[in-house]
N, C-alpha and C positions, 0 to 999 in steps of 0.2 A: 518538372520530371515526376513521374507516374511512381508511387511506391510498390511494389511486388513484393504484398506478404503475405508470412503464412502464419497458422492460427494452430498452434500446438494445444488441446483442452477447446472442445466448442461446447461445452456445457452454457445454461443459464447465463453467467456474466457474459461470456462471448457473444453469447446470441442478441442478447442487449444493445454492446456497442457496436455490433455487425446493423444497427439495422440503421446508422447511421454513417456508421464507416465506410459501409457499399456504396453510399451514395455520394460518397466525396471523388470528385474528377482526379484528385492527385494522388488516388491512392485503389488500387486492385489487389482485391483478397484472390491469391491464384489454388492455395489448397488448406486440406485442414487435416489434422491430426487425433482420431478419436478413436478409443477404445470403443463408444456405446453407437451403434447404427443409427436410432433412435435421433440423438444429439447432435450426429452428422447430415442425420436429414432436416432435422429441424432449424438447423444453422445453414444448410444451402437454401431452404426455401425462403429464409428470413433476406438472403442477399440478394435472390431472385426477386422478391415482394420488393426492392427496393430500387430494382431495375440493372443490379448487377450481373454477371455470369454467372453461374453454378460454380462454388470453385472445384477440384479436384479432389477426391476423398481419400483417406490414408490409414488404417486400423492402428498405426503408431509412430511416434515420431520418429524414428531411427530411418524406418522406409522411407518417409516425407522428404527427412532431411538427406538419405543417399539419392531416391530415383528425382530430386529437383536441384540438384548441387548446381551453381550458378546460374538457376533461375527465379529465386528470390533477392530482395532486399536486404529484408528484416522479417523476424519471428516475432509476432506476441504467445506468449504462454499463461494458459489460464488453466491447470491443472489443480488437482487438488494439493494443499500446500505442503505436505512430506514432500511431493515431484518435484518444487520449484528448483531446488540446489540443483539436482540430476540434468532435469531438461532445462536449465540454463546456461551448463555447461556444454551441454552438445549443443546448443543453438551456436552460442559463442567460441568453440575450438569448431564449428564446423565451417567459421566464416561470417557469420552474419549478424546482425548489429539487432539488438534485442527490447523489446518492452514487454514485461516480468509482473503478473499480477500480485498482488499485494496478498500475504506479506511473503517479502521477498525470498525468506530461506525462513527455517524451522530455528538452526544451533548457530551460535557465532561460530563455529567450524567452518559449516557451509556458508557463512558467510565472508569470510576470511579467503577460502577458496574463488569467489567471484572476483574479490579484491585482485587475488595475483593475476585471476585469468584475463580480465580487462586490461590492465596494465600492461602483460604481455602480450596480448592482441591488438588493442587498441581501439575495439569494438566499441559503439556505443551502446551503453545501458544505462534503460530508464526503467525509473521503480511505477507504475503503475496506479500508486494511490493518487485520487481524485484531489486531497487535502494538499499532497505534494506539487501535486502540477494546477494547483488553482492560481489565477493570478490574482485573488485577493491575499493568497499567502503569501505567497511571490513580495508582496507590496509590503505587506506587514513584515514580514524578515527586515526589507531592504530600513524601509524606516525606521524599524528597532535598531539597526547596524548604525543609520544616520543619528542615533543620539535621541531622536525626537521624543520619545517615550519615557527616558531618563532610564535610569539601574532596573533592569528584572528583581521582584521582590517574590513574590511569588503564583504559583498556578492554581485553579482550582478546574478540573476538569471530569465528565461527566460523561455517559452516554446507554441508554435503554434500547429495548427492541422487545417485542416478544417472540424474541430468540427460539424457546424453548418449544414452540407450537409449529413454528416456521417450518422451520429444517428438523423437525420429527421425522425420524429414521432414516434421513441421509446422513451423504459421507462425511459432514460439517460436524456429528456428535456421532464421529467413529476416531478414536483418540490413536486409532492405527496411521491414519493417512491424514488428521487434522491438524495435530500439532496444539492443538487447544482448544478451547470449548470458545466462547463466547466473547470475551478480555482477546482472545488470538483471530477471531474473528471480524467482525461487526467493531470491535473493541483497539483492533490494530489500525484503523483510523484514528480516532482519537491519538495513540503513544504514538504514532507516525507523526502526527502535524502538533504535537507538543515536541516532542525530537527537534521538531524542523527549527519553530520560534522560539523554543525554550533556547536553541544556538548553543549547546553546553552539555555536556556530558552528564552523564547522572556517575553520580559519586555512592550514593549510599542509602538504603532502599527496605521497608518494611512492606508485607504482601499477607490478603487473607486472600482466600478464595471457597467458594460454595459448590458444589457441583448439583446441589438440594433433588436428589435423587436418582440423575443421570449418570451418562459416562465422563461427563467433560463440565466442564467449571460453568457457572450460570451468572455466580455473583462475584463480582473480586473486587477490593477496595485495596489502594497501593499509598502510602507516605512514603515522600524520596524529598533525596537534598541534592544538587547541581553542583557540578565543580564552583562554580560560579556563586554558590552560597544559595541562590534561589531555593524556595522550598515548592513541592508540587504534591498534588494529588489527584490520582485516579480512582473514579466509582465507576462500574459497570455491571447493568443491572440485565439479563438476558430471558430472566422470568416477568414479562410483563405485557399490558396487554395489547393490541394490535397496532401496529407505527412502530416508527422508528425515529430516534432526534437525538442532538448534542448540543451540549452548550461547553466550550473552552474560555473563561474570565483568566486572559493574563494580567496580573498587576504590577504594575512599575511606580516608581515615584513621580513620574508628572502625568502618567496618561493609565486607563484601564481598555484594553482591548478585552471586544468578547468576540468568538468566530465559532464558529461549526465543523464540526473535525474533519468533514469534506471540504470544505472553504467554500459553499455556497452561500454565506452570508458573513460580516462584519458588523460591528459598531463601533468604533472609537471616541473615545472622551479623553480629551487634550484639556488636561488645568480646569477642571470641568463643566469645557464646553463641549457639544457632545455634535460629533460629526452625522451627516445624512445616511442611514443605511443601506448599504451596499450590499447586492445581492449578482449571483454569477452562475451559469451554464455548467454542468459539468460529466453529460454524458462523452460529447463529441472532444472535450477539452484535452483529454491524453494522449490521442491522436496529432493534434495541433499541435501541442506541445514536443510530442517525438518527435515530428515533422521537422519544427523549427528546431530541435538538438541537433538534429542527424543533418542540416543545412548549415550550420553555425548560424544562425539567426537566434539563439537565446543557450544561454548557459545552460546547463543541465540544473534543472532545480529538483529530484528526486533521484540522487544520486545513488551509488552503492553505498559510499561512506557515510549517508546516514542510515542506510540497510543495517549497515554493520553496528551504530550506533543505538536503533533498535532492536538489533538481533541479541546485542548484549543488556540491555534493559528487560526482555521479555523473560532470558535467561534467569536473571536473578529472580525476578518475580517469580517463577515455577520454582527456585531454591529456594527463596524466603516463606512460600504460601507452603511448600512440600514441609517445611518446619515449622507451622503456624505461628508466623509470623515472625519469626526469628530474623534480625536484623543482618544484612546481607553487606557486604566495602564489594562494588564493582572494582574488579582490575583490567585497567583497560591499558591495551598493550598495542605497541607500532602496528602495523596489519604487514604481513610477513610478504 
């Protein structure tokens, strides 16, 4: 069965996975939703280079989603991140089953609010990070679950970019419509896919953060402690120079796992013997993965409820960093 979706935000990211997504048989992008002409055109010609139709244009998603009401699927939304709560919610009270660019909502409010509205709908939502829908993380979960790793002891987790030259005077370092500088960025990969494997709530949380001249945070360094007793650490560094990488070392008492906050790479060392590196695909992966959600062929592995479990992690670090460094107790509470 052919999926009919529409593309709420055809900015850069979209245009990216569009140039891959157009060309899958089981899947028709029919319209898009965008504020900039520019990005509307630049994103029909990407699906056309790919041997797709032209989909339909739309200056916002409200029109999108009345004048095509039961001629879509599913919606991906790739908005700037203050929109995600907003146009997730119309995607999903207007019927249709959703893939939600990362990071999923800005405040555990709006996160909380996805919680009820799924539940009451019965929609499917998938979170959109890369690290989420990897199936080397996918593996790594399962087999930390299995025992095979022994106790989580602790994280040490990492990740650079040169942030600050990239995305010079876009919407990414406009603290109106970003939600965060660089740590909420580039950086929500990385708390995503420790979220995921860390399996365990964060409990209790110290936060610096640098903005070292801008409007939005550049450098942030995080100490937290897990329900689970694990200790973890975040550094992310957004002033540096050209590339981008992460390294995530989880430690356990029989095994050290290292992975890549997108999950295109692993290594594991079991008793230490050290397993062949594994390495994974992961433009076209979020797609496959919606795919196989919205078919019951694989669990949801980038759920809301670890949105929610990020959403409330992110929160404290902007408490803890806004009081330099003032030690933070998460209260994490039923989802209403």
């Amino acid at each position: 069965m052919v999926l009919r979706l529409g593309v709420i935000g055809a900015g850069l990211k979209a245009a990216d996975y569009a140039r891959g997504w157009a060309a899958m048989d089981d899947v028709k992008i029919v319209a898009t939703a965008e504020v900039s002409e520019v990005s509307r055109k630049r994103f029909a010609d990407t699906c056309e280079a790919a041997g797709a139709p032209r989909p339909a244009e739309y200056p916002d998603a409200e029109t999108m989603l009345a004048a095509l009401k039961g001629q879509m699927d599913a919606v991906y939304v790739s908005t700037p991140h203050v929109f995600h709560g907003a146009n997730a919610l119309a995607v999903i009270e207007a019927g249709y089953d959703l893939l939600l660019e990362k990071p999923m909502v800005t405040t555990v409010e709006e996160a909380l609010a996805l919680v009820e509205a799924e539940k009451r709908t019965g929609r499917t939502v998938v979170i959109a990070f890369q690290g989420g829908l990897s199936p080397l993380v996918h593996d790594t979960r399962d087999r930390a679950r299995r025992g095979e790793f022994g106790e989580l002891v602790s994280v040490s987790a990492s990740i650079w970019e040169g942030w600050k030259n990239n995305y010079a005077g876009q919407w990414k370092q406009n603290p109106a419509i970003s939600g965060g500088g660089f740590m909420f960025d580039t950086g929500a990969h990385m708390m995503n896919t420790v979220c995921v494997l860390a399996d365990a709530e964060f409990a209790r949380l110290s936060a610096y953060a640098s903005n070292r001249g801008i409007a939005v945070d550049l450098a942030t360094a995080v100490a937290a402690r897990l329900s689970n007793g694990a200790l973890v650490t975040f550094n992310a560094a957004g002033d540096g120079p050209p590339g981008c990488a992460s390294a995530i070392t989880f430690f356990y008492t029989k095994a050290i796992v290292r992975i890549d906050a997108w999950g295109k790479w692993r290594e594991v060392s079991i008793g230490g013997i050290a397993e062949p590196r594994e390495e994974g695909e992961t433009r076209d992966t979020p797609m496959h993965t919606f795919q196989a959600v919205r078919n019951g062929r694989l669990a949801n592995p980038s759920t809301i409820a670890n949105g929610l479990r990020f959403a409330r992690l992110w929160d404290a670090i902007k408490l803890s960093a806004s009081r330099d460094g003032e030690a933070v107790t998460l209260e994490v509470t039923a989802p209403r």
